[in-house]
CHARMM internal coordinates of N, CA and C (Angstrom, degrees):
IC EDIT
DIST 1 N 1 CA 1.4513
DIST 1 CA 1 C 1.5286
ANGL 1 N 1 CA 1 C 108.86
DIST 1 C 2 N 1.3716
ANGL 1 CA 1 C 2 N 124.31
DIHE 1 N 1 CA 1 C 2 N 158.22
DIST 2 N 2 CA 1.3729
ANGL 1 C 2 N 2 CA 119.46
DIHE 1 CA 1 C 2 N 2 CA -148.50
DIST 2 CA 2 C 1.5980
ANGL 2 N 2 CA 2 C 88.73
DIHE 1 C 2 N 2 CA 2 C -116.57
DIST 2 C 3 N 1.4653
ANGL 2 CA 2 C 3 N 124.99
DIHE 2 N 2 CA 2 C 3 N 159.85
DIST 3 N 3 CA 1.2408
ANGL 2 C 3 N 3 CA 130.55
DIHE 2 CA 2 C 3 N 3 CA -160.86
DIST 3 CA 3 C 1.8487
ANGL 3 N 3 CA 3 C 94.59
DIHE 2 C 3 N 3 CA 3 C -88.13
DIST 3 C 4 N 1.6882
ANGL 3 CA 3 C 4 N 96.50
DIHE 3 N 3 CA 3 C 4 N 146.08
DIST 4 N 4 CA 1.4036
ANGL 3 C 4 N 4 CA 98.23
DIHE 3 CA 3 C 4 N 4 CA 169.98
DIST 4 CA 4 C 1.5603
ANGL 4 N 4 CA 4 C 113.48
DIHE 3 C 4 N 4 CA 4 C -76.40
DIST 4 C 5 N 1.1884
ANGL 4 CA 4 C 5 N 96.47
DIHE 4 N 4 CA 4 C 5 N 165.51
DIST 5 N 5 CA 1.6119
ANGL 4 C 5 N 5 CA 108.42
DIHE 4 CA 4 C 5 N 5 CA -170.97
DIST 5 CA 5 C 1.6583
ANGL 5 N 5 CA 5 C 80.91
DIHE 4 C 5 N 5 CA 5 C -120.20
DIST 5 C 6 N 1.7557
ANGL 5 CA 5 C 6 N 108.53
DIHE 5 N 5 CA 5 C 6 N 153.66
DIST 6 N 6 CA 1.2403
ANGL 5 C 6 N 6 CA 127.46
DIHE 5 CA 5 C 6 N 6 CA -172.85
DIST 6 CA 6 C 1.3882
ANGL 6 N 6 CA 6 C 121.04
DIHE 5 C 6 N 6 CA 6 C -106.53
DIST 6 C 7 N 0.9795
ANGL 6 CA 6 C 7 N 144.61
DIHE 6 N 6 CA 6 C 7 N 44.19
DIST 7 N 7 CA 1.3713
ANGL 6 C 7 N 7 CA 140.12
DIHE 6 CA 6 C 7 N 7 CA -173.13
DIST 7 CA 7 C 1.0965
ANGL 7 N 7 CA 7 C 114.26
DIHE 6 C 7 N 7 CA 7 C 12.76
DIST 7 C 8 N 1.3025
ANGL 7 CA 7 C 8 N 114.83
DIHE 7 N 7 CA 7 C 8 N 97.63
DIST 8 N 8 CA 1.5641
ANGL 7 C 8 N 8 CA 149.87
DIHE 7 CA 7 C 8 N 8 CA -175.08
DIST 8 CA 8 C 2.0082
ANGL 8 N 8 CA 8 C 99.32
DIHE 7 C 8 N 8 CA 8 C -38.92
DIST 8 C 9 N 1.3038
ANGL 8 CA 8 C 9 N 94.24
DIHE 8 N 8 CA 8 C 9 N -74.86
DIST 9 N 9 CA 1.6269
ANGL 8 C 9 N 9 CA 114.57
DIHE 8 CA 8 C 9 N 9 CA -178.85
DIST 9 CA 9 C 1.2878
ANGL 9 N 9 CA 9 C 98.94
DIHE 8 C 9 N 9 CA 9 C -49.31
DIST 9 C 10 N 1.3340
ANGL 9 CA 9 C 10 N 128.99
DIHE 9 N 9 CA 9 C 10 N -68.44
DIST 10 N 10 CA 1.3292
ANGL 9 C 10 N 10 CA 105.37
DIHE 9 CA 9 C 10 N 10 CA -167.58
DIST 10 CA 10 C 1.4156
ANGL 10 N 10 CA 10 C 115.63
DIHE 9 C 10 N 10 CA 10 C -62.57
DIST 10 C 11 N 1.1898
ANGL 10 CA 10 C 11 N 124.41
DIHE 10 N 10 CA 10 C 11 N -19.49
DIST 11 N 11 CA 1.4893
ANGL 10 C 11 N 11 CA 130.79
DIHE 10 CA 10 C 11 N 11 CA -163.16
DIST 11 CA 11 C 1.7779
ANGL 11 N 11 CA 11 C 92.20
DIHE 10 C 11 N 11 CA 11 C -69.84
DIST 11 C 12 N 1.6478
ANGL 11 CA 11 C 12 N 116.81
DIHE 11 N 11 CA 11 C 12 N -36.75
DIST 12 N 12 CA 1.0945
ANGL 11 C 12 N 12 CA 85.33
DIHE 11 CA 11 C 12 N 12 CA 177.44
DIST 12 CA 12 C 1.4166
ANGL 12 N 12 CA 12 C 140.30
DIHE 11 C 12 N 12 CA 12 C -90.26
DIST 12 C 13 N 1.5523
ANGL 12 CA 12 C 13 N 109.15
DIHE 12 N 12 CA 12 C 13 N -15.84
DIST 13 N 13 CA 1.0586
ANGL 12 C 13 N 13 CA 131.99
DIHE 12 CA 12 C 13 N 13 CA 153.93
DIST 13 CA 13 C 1.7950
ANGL 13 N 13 CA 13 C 143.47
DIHE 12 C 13 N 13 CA 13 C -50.49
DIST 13 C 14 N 1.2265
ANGL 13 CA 13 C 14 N 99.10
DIHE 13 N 13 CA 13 C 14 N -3.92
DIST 14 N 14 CA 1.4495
ANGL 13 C 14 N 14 CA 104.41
DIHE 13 CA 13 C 14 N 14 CA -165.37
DIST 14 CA 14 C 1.5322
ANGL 14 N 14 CA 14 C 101.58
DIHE 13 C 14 N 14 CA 14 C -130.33
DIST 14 C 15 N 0.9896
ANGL 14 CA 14 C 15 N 127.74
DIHE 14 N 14 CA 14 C 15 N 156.01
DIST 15 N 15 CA 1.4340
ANGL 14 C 15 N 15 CA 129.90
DIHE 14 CA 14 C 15 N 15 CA 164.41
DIST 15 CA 15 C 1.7572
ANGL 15 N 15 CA 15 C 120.77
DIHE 14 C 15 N 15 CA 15 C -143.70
DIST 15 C 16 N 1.2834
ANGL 15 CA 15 C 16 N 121.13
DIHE 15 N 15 CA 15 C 16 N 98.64
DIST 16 N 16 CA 1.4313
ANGL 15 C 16 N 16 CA 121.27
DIHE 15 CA 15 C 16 N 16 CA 176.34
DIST 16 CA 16 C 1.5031
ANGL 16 N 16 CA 16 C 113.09
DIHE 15 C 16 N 16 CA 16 C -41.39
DIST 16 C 17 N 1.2527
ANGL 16 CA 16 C 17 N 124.90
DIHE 16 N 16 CA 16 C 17 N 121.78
DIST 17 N 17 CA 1.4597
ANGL 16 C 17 N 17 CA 132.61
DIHE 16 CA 16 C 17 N 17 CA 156.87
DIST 17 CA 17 C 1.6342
ANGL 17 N 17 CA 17 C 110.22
DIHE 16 C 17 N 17 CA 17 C -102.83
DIST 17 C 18 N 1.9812
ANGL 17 CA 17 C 18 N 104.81
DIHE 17 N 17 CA 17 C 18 N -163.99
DIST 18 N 18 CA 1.1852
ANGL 17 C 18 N 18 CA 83.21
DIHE 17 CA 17 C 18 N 18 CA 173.90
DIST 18 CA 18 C 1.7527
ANGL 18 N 18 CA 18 C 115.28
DIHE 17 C 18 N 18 CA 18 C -109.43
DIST 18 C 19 N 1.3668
ANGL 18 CA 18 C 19 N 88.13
DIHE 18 N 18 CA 18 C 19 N 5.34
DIST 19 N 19 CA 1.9468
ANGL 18 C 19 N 19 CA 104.06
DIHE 18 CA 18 C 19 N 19 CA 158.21
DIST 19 CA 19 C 1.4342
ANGL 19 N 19 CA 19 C 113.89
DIHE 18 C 19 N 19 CA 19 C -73.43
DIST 19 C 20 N 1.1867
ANGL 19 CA 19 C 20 N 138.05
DIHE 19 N 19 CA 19 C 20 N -35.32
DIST 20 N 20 CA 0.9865
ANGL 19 C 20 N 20 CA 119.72
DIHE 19 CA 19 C 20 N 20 CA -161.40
DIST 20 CA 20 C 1.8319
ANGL 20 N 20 CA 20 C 111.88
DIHE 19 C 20 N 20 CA 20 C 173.84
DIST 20 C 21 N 1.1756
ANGL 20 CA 20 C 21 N 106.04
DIHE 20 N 20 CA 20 C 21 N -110.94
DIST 21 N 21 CA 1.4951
ANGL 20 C 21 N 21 CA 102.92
DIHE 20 CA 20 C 21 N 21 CA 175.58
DIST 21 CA 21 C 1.6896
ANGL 21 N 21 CA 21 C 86.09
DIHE 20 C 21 N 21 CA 21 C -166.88
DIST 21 C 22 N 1.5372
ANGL 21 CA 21 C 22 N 122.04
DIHE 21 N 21 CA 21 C 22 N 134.93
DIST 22 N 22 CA 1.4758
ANGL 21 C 22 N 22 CA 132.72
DIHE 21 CA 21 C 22 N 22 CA -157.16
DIST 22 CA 22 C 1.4790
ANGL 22 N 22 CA 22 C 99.94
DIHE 21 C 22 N 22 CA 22 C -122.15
DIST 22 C 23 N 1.4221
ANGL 22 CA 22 C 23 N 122.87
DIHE 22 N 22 CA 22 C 23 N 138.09
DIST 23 N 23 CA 1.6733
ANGL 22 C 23 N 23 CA 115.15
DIHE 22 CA 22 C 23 N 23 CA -179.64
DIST 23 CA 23 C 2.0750
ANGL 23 N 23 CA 23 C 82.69
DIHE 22 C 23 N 23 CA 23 C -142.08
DIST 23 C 24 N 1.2244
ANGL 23 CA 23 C 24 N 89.28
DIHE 23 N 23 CA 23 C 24 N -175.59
DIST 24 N 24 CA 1.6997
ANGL 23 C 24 N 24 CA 107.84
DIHE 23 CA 23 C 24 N 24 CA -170.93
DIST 24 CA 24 C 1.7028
ANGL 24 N 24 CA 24 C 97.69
DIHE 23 C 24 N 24 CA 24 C -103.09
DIST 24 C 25 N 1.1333
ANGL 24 CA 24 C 25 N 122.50
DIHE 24 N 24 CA 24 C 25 N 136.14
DIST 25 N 25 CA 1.4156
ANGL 24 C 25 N 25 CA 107.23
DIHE 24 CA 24 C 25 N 25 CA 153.32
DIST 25 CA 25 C 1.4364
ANGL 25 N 25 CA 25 C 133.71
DIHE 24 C 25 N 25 CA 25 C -49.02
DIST 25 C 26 N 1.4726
ANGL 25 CA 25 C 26 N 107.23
DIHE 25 N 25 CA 25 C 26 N 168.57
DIST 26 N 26 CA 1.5189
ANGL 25 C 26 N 26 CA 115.96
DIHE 25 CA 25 C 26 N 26 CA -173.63
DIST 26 CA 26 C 1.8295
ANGL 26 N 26 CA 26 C 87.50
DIHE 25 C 26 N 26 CA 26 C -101.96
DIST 26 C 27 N 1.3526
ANGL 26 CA 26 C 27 N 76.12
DIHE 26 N 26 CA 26 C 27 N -173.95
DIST 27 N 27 CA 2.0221
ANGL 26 C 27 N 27 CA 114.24
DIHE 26 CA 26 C 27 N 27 CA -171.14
DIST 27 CA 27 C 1.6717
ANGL 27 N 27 CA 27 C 95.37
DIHE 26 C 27 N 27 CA 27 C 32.83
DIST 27 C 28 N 1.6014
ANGL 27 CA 27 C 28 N 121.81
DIHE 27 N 27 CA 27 C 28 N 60.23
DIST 28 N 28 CA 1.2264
ANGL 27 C 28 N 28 CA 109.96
DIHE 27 CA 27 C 28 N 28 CA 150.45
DIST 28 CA 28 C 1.8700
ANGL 28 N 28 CA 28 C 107.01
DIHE 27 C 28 N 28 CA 28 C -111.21
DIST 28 C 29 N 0.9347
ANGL 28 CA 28 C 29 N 123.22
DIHE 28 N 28 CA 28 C 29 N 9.15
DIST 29 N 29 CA 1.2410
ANGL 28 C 29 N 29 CA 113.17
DIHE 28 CA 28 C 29 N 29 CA -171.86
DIST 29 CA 29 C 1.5077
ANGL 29 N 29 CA 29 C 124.56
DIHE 28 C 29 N 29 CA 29 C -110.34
DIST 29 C 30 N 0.8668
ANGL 29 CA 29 C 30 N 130.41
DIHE 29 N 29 CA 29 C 30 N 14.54
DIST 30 N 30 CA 1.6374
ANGL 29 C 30 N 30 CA 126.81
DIHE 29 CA 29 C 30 N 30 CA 164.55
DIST 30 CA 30 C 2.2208
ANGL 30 N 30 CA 30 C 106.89
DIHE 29 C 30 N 30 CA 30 C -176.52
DIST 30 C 31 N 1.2438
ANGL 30 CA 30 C 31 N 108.21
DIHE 30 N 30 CA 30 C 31 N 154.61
DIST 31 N 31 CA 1.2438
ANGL 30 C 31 N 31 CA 110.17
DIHE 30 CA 30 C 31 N 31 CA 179.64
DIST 31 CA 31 C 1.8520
ANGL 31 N 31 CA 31 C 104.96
DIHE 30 C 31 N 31 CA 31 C 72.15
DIST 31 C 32 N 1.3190
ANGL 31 CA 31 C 32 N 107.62
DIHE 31 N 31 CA 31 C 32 N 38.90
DIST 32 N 32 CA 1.5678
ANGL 31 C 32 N 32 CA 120.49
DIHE 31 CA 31 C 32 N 32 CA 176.02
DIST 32 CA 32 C 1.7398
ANGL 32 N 32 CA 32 C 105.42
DIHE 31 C 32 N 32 CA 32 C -71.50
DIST 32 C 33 N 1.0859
ANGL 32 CA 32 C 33 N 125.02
DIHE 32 N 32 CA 32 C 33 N -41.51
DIST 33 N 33 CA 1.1722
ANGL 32 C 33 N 33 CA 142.32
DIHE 32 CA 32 C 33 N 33 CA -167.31
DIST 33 CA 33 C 1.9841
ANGL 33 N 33 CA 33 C 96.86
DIHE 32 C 33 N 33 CA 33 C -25.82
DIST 33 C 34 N 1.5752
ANGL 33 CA 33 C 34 N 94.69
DIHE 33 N 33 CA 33 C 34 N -71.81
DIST 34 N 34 CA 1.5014
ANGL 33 C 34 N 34 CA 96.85
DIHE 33 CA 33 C 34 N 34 CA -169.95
DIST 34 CA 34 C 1.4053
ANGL 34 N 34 CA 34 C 109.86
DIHE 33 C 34 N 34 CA 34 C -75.40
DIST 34 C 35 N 0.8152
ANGL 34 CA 34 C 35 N 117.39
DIHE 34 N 34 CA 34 C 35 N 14.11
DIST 35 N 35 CA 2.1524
ANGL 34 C 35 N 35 CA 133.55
DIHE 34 CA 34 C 35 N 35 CA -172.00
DIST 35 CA 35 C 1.8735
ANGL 35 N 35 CA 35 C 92.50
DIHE 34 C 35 N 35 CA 35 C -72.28
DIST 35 C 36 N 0.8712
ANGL 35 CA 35 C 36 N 129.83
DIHE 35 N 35 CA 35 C 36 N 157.34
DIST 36 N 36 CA 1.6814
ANGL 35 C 36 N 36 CA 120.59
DIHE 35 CA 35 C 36 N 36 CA -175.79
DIST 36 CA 36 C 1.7960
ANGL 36 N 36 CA 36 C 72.27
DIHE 35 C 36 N 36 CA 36 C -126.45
DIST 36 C 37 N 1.2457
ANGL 36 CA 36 C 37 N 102.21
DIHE 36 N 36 CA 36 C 37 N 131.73
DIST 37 N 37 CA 1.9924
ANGL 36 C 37 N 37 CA 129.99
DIHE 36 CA 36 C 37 N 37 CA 158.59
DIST 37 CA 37 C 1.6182
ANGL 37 N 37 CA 37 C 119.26
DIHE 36 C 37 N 37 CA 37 C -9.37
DIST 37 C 38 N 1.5527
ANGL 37 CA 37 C 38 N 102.90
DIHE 37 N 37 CA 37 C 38 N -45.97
DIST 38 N 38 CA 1.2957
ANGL 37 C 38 N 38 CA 117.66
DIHE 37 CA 37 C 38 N 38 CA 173.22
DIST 38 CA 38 C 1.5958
ANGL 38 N 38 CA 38 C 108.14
DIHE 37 C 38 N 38 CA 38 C -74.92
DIST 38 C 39 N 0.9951
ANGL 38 CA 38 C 39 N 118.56
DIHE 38 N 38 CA 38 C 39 N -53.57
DIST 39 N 39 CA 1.5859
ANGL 38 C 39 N 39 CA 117.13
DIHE 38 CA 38 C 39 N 39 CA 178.17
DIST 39 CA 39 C 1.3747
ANGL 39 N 39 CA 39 C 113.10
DIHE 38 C 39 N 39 CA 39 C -29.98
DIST 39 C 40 N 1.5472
ANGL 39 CA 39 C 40 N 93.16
DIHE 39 N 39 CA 39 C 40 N -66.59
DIST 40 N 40 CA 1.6683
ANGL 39 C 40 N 40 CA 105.65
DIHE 39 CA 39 C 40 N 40 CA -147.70
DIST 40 CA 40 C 1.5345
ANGL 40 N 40 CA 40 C 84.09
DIHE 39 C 40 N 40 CA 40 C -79.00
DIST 40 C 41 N 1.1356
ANGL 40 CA 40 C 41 N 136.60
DIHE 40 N 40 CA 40 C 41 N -21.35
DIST 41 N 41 CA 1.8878
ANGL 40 C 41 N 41 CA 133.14
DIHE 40 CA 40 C 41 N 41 CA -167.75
DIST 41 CA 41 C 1.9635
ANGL 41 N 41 CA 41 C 85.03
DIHE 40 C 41 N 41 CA 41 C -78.03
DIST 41 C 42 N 1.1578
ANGL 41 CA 41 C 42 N 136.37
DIHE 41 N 41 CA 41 C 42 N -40.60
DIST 42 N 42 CA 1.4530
ANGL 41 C 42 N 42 CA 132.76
DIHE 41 CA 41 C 42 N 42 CA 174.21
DIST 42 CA 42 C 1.6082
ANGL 42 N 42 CA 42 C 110.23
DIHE 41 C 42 N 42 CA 42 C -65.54
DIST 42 C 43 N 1.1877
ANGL 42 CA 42 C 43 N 99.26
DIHE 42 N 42 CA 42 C 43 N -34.70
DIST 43 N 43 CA 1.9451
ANGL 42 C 43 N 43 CA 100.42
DIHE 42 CA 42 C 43 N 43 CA -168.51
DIST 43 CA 43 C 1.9558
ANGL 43 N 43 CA 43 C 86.49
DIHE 42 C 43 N 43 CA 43 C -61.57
DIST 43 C 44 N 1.0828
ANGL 43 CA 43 C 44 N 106.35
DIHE 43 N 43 CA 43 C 44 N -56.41
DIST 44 N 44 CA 2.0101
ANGL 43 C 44 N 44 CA 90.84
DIHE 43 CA 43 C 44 N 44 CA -175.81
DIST 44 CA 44 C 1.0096
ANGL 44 N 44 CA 44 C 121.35
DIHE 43 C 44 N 44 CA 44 C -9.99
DIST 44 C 45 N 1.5489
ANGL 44 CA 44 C 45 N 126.92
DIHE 44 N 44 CA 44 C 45 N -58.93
DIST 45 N 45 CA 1.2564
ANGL 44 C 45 N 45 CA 120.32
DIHE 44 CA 44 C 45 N 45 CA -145.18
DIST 45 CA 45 C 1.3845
ANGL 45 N 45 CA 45 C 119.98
DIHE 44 C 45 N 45 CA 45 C -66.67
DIST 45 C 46 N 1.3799
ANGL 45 CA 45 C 46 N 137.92
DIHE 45 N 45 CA 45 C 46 N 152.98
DIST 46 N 46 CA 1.3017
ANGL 45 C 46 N 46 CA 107.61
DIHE 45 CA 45 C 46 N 46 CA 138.51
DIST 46 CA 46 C 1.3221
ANGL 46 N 46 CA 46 C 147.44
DIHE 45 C 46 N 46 CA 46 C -100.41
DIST 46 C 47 N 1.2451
ANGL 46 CA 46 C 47 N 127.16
DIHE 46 N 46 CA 46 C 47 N 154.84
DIST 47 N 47 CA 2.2270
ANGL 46 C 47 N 47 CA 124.07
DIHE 46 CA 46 C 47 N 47 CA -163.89
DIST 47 CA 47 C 1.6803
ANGL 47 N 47 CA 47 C 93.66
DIHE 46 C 47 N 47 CA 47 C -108.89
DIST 47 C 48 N 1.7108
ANGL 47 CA 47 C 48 N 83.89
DIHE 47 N 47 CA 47 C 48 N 161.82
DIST 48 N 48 CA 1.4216
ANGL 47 C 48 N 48 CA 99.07
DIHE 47 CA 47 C 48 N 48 CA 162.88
DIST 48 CA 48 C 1.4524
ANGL 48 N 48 CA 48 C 105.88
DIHE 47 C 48 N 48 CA 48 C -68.98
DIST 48 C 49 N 1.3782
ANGL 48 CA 48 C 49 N 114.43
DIHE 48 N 48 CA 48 C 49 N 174.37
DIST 49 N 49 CA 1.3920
ANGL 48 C 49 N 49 CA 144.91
DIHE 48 CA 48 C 49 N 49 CA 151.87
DIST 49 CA 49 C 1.7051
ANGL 49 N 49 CA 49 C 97.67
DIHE 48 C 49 N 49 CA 49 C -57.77
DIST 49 C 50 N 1.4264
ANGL 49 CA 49 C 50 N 111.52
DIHE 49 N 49 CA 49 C 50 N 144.05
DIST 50 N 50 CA 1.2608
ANGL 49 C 50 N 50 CA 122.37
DIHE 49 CA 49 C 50 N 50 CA 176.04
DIST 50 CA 50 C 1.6783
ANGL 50 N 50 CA 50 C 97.49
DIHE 49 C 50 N 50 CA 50 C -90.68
DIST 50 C 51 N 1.7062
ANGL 50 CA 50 C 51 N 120.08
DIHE 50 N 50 CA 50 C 51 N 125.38
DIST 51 N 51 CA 1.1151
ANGL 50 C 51 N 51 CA 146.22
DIHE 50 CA 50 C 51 N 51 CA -176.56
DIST 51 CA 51 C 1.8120
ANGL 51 N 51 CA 51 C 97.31
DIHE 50 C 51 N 51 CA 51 C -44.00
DIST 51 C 52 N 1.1815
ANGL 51 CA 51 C 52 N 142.53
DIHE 51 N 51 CA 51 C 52 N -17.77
DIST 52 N 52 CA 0.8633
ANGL 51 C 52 N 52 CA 127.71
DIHE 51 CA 51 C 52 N 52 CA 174.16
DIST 52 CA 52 C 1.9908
ANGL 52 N 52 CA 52 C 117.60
DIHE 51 C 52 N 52 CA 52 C -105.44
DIST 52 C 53 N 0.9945
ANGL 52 CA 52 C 53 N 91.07
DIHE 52 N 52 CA 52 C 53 N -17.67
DIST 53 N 53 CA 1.6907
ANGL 52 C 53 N 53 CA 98.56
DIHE 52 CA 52 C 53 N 53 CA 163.25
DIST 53 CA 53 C 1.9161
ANGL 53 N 53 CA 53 C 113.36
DIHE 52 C 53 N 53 CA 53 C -80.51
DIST 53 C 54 N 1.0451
ANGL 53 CA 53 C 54 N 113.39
DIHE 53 N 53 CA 53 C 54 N -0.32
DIST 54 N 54 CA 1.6713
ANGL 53 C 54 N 54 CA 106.89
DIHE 53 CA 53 C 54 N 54 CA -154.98
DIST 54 CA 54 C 1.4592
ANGL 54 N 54 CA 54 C 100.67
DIHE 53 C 54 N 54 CA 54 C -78.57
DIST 54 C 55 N 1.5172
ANGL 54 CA 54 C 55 N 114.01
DIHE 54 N 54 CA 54 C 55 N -29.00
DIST 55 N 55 CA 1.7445
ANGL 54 C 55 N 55 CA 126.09
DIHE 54 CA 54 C 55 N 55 CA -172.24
DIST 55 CA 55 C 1.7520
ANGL 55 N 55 CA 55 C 95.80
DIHE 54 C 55 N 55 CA 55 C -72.14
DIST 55 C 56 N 1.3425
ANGL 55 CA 55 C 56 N 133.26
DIHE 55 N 55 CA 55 C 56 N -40.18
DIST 56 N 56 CA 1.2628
ANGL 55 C 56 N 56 CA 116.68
DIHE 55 CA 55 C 56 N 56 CA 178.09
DIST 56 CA 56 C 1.8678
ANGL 56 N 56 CA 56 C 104.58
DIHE 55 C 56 N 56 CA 56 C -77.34
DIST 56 C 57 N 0.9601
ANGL 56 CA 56 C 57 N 109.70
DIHE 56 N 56 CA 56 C 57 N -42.23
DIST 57 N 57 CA 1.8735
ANGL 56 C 57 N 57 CA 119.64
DIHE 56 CA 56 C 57 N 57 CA -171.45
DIST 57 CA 57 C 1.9361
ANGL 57 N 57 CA 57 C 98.41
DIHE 56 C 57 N 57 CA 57 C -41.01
DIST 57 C 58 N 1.3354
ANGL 57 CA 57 C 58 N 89.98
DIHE 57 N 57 CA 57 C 58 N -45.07
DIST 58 N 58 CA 2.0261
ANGL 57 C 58 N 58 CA 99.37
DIHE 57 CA 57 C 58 N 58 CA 176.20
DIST 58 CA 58 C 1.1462
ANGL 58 N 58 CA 58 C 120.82
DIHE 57 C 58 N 58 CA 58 C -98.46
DIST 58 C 59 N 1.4271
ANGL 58 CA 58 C 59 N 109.24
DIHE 58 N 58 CA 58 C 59 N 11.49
DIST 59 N 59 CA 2.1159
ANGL 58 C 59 N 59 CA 104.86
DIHE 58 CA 58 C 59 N 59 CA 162.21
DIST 59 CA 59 C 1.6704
ANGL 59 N 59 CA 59 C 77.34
DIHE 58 C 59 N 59 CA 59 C -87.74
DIST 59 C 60 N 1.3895
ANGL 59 CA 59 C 60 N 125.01
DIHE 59 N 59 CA 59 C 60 N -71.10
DIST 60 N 60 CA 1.3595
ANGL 59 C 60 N 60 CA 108.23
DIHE 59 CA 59 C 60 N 60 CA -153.99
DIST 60 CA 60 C 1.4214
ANGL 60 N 60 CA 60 C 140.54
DIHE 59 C 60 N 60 CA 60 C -55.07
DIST 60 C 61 N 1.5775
ANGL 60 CA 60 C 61 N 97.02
DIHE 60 N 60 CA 60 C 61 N -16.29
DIST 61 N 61 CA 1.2008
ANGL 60 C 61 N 61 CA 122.01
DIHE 60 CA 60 C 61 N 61 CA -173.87
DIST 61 CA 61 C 1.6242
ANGL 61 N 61 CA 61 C 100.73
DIHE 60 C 61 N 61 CA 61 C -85.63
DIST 61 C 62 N 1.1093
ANGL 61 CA 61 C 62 N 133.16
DIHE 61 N 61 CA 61 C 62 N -22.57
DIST 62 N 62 CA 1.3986
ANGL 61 C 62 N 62 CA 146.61
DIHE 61 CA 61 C 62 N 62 CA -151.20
DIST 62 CA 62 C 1.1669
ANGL 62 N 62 CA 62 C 93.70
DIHE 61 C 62 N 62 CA 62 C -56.45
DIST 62 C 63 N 1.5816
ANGL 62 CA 62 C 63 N 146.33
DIHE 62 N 62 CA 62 C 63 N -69.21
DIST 63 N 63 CA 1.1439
ANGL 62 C 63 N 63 CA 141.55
DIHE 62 CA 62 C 63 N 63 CA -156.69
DIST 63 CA 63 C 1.3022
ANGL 63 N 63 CA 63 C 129.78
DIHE 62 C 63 N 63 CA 63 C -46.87
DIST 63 C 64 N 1.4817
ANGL 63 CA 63 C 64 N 124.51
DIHE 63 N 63 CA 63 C 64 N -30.02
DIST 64 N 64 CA 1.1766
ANGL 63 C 64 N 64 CA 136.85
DIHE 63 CA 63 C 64 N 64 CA 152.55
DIST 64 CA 64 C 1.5560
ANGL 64 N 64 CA 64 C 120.97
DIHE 63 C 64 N 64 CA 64 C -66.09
END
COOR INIT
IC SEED 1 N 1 CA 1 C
IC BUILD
């Protein structure tokens, strides 16, 4: 049987902790202008994976 390959994209996007698996938010990267200070100062953070996405986050991740 031939080795899995890891989904590149998610590989870069995701990071295993021991909560869960951690990614960056979206819509921080271009068209900030109309973003109000507080927004984009919240877009920083990064969140877990929502407990019901985590079973696809680790098929893709699987290869590693």
């Amino acid at each position: 049987m031939p080795k899995l390959k890891t989904n590149q994209g998610a590989a870069k996007r995701f990071k295993p902790t021991a909560g869960g698996y951690k990614h960056a938010q979206s819509h921080h990267n271009h068209i900030l202008t109309k973003k109000n200070s507080k927004r984009k100062r919240n877009l920083r953070h990064t969140s877990l994976v929502d407990p019901s996405d985590v079973r696809s986050v680790v098929r893709m991740l699987q290869g590693s």
